[in-house]
N, C-alpha and C positions, 0 to 999 in steps of 0.2 A: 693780816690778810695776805692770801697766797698771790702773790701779781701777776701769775697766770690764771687766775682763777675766771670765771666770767662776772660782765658788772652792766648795771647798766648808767649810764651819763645820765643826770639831769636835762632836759630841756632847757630849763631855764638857768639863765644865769647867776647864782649866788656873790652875793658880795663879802668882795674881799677882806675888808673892817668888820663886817659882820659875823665872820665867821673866827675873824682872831680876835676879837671880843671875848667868846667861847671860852679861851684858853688854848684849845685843841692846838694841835703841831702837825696833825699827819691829816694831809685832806686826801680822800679816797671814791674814787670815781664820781668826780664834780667837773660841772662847769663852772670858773672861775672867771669874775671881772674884778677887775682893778678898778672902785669905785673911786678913788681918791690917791693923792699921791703920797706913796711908801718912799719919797724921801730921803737918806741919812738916817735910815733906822739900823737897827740891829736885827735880822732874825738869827735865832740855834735852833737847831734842830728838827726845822720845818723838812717835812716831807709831802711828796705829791706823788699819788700811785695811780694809775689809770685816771688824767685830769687833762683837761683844757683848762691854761692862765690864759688872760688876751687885753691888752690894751690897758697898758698903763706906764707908769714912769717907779724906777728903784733907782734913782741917780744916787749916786754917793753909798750906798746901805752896801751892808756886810751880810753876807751870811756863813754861818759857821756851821760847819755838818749838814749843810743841804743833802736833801735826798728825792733824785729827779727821776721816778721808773715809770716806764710805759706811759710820759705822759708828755705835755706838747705848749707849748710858748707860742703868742703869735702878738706882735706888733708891741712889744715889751720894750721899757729904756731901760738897760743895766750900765750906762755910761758913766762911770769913777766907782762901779761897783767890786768888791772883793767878796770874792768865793776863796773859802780858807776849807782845809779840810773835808770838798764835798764829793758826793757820788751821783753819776748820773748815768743808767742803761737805758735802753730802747725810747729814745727821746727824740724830739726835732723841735726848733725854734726856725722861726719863719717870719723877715722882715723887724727882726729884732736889732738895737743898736747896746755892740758892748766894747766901743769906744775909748779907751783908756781904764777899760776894768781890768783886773788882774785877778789870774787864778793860782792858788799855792797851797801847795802839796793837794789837788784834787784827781780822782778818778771820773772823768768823761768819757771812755770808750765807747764806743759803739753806739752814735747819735747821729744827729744831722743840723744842718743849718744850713738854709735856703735865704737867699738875701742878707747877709747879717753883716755888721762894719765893725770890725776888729781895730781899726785906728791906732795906732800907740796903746795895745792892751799889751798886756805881760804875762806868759806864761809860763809859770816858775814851779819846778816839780812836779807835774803834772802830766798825767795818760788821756792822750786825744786817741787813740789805734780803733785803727776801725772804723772813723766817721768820716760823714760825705762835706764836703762844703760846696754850697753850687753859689755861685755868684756873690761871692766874697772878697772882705776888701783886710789884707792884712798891712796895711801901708804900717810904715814905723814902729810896727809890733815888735817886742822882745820874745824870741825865742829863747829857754832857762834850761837848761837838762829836761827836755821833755821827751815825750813818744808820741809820733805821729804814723807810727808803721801799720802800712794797711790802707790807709785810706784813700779817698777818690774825692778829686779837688777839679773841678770845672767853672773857668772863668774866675780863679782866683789872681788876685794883685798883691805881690811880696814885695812891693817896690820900698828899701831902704828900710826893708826889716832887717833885724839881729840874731844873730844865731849862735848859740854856744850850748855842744855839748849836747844834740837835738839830733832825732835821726828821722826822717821819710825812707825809710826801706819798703820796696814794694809798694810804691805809691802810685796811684795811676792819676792820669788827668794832666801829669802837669808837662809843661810845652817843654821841649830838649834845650830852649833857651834859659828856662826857670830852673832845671836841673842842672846848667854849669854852673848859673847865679849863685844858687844855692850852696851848691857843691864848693864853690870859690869861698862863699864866706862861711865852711866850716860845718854845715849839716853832711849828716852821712845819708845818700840820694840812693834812691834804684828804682828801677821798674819792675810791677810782678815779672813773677817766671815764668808767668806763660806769653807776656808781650816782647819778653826779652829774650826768649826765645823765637818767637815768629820773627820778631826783626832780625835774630844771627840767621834763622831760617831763611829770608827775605835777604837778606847780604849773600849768601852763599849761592843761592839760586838765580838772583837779579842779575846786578853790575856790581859790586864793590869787591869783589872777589876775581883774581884772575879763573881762566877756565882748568889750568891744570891745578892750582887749589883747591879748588870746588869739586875735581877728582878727588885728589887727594884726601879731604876731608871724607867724603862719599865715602869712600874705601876703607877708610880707618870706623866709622860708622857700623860699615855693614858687620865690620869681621868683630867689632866688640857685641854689636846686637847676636852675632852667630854663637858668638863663645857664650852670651848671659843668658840667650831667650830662654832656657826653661826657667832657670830664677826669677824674671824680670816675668814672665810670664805667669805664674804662679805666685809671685807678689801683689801683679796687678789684679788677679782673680780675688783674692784674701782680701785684697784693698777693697773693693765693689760688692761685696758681700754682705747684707744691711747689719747682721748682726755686730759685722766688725767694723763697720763703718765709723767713726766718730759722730760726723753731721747725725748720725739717725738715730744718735742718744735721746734727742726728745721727745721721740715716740713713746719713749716709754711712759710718757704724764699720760699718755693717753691709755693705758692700760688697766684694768679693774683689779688687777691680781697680786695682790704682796709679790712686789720685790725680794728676793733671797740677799740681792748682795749691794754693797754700801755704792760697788764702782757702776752699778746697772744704772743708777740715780743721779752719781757725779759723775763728770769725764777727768775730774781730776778732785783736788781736795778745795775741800769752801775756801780756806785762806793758807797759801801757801805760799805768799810774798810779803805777810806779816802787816797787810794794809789795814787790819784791823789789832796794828799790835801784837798781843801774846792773850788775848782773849780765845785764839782755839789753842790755849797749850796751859796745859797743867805743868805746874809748876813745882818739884820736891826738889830744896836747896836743904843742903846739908847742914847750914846754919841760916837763919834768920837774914842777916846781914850781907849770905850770899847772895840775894835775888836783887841787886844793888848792882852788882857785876854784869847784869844781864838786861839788857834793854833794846829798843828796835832803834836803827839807824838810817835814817831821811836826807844824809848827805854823802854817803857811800854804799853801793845797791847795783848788784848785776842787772836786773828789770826795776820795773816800777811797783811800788813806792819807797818801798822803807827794806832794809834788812836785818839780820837779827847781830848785834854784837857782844861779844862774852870777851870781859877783860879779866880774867881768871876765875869764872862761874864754880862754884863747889856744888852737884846734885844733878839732877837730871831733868828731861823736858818728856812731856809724852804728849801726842797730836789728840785731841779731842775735837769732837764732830760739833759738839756744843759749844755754844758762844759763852764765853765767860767763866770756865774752870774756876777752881781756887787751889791752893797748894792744899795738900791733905798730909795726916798724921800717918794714916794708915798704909797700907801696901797697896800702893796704885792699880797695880794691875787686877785686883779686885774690883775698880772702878769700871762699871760699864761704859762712862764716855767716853774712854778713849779706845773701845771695841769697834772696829769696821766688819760689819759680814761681809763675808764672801757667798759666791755662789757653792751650792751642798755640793758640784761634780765637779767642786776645784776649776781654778781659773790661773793667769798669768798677769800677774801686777808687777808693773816699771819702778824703781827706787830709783828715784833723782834729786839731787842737791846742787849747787853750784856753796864756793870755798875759795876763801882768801888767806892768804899768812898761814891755814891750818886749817883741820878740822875737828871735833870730838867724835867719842865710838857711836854708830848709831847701830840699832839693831830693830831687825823687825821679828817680833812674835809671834808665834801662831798658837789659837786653844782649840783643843782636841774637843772634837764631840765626845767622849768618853771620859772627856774631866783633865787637867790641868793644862799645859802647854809647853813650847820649847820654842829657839830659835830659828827661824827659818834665813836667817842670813844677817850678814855680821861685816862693816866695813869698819873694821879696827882704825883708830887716827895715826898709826904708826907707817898707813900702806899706802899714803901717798907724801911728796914728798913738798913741803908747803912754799907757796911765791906770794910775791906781791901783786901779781892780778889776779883775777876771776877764771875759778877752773872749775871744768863742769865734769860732775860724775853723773854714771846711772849705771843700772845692772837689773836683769829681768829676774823674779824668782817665780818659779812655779809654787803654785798653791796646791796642795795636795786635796785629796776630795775628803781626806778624815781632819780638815780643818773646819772650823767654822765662824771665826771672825780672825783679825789680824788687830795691830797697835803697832806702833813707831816711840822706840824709843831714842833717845840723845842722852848721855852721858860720857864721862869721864873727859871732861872741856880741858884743853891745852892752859896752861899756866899765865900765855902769853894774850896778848889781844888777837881775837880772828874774826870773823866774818861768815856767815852761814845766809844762803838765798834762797830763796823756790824750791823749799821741799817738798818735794810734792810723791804721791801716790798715786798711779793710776792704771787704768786697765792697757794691758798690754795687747798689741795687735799679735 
């Protein structure tokens, strides 16, 4: 089922024993009651797509590969509960308690939680970015290597939480008191860029600035705006322009008319932090025994979750759009899954990777509407030169209009152990 698609809820409320009776795992635009209490159970694999859950108790119970989309939790106990492996977009829980639960290795972005008691809960590998918390209590909570960048926190309580290796970047809501708190025990803190700038705004204009600074500043302002404005001008037009806009990508669901190109659909590629492993990547190892060497990594990762590690890989990777490739005999690039279209009058797509210790050759392809294909750009692993942190590349290629689809490939992997993050593809402004 498309979870944008439209649906309509139930009326009435379905019970929740009754329905896992069934067998089923994915309940889909239902109203759900918790007839009875789930306990110290085990659920895998349960999913809830466009649903109302409400009023029940999961104390103790596991769930493994939860999957929470466009649907909504209200007066729930998940207190000693563990979410292992789960996912959860456009969701809210309201007056739920998850009290000593703990979430590991899970993806939560972009949710909400109204009323809800985090008590000594643990958040260990796990992406929060992007969610609200209004009236939240995180007392004695572990913070674990997470991401909470993005989000907007009102009336929360962090008193004699833990923090390690955790970032609120661009966080709004939280008081300048909560942000040294924090900042002292070790999270990396900031305020968006637009409130962090009103306030240097509000510093300069106010009191906290003498009056010949506040010149001074002024001044050095004007003559940089004099020297950029036609760039800065002509960036910001390009920026507001709906076609190039990013935000107005999902207009296009709304449209009746095939698509020509892969990037009109995505704003960037389905899996390109490896959260789903190496299920969008095809797989040709040179020998059998090479695809051993190559596996995703959940304890060292520029973002979240996972990244990809190659401890002397022999054969090559190529991006496919489909979940679940397999390694093939044949000549991959005869393989349509791993073909992106482009649009027919040529477009401008961004090549980005992040890289540790090294990197292998990648190359992006391009096939000719008039039958076979060649490279359109080529970052050899000899042209950078390899460290022990996270280093970020990109580089823009034009698509030419005598192209008609594109692939990503990775080959010729360093000898040594490396690191490979967020490869992604995408349309270029």
């Amino acid at each position: 089922m498309d979870p944008g698609a439209a649906f309509s809820m139930s009326e009435n409320p379905i019970l929740l024993s009754r329905f896992l009776e069934t067998g089923q795992t994915c309940i889909q635009g239902q109203r759900i009651s918790v007839d009875k209490s789930f306990e110290a159970n085990e659920f895998r694999n349960l999913a809830f797509y466009q649903s109302q859950i409400e009023d029940g108790s999961f104390k103790g119970s596991i769930f493994c590969r939860l999957d929470f989309k466009l649907s909504h939790g209200r007066n729930l106990d998940f207190q000693n509960a563990i979410f292992k492996e789960s996912t959860a977009r456009n969701y809210s829980f309201s007056q739920c308690r998850f009290s000593k639960a703990r979430w590991d290795h899970c993806d939560f972005s972009g949710g909400a939680f109204q009323e809800a008691d985090f008590e000594d809960a643990i958040f260990e590998y796990s992406d929060f970015a992007l969610c609200e918390f209004q009236q939240v209590q995180f007392r004695g909570a572990r913070f674990i290597h997470c991401n909470f960048n993005g989000c907007v926190f009102e009336k929360a309580d962090f008193e004699n939480a833990v923090f390690e290796d955790v970032s609120f970047l661009q966080a709004d809501g939280l008081t300048e008191e909560q942000r040294l708190v924090l900042s002292q025990k070790g999270a990396k803190v900031s305020l968006p860029y637009e409130i962090a700038f009103r306030e240097w705004i509000h510093a300069v204009i106010i009191n906290k600035w003498s009056h010949r600074t506040r010149l001074m500043v002024t001044a050095i302002l004007f003559f940089i705006l004099g020297i950029y404005a036609k760039p800065l001008f002509k960036w910001g037009r390009h920026l507001f322009k709906l076609e190039a806009n990013p935000l107005s990508h999902p207009i296009s669901y709304l449209q009746t008319t095939d698509n020509h190109s892969f990037f009109d659909r995505h704003i960037s590629l389905p899996n390109y932090h490896f959260k789903d492993d190496l299920d969008y990547w095809l797989l040709v190892p040179n020998t059998p025994s090479s695809s051993d060497k190559l596996k995703p990594d959940r304890e060292d990762f520029s973002s979240f979750p996972a990244s990809l590690c190659s401890d002397g890989y022999e054969g090559s990777l190529y991006y496919s759009s489909k979940a679940r490739p397999f390694s093939t005999g044949h000549d991959p690039l005869t393989d349509e899954r791993i073909w992106l279209e482009v649009n027919p009058g040529g477009e401008k797509i961004k090549l980005s990777f992040y890289y540790k210790l090294g990197h292998p050759q990648i190359n992006l392809y391009g096939r000719l509407k008039t039958g076979g294909y060649r490279i359109l750009a080529q970052v050899d692993r000899k042209t950078k030169t390899p460290g022990p942190v996270w280093t970020y590349y990109s580089e823009e290629v034009n698509i030419p209009a005598s192209i008609e689809a594109i692939c990503l490939e990775i080959s010729r992997f360093p000898e040594q152990k490396i690191y490979l993050d967020d490869i992604n593809l995408e349309a270029a402004l």
